[in-house]
N, C-alpha and C positions, 0 to 999 in steps of 0.2 A: 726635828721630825724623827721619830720614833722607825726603829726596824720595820714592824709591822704595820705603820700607816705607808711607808713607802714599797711594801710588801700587796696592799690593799689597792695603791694607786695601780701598781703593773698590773695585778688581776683585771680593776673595770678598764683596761685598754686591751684584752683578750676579747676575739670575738665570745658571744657565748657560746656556740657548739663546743672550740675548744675549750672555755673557761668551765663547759658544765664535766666534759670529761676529765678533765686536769681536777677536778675539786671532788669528782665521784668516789675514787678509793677512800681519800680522807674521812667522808661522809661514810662509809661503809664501815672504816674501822672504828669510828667514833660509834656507832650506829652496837657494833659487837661488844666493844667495851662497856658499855653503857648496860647492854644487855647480861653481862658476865658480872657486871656490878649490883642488878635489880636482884640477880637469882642468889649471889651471895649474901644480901641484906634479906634476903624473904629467907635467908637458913635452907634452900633449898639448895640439891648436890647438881641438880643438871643432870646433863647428861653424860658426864664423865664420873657417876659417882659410884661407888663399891657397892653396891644391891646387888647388882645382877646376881650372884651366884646364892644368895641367901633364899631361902622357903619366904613367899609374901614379897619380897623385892619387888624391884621397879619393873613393868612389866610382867608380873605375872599376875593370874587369876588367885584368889585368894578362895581355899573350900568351905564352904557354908555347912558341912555337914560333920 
């Protein structure tokens, strides 16, 4: 038996309330990662990327005139 089947067996003998908080961070980092991984495949900077200070950057109004 494998680490993580006997890893799987302790979890289903956790009631669920605690088995749903005990598994929540995980599911939130996976949840980030996942999300940090979509915007670097789409070539897009996110929100930590170097625009701001540029004319037409992220967040600003762009002049039509």
């Amino acid at each position: 038996m494998s680490t993580f089947d006997e890893i799987m067996q302790w979890f289903e003998t956790l009631p669920a309330s605690f088995a749903f908080l005990l598994a929540l961070p995980f599911v939130i980092a996976f949840v980030s990662l996942l999300k940090d991984a979509v915007e670097r495949r789409g070539g897009r900077q996110g929100r930590r990327g170097g625009d701001k200070g540029r004319p037409g950057g992220h967040g600003e109004l762009k002049s039509l005139l």
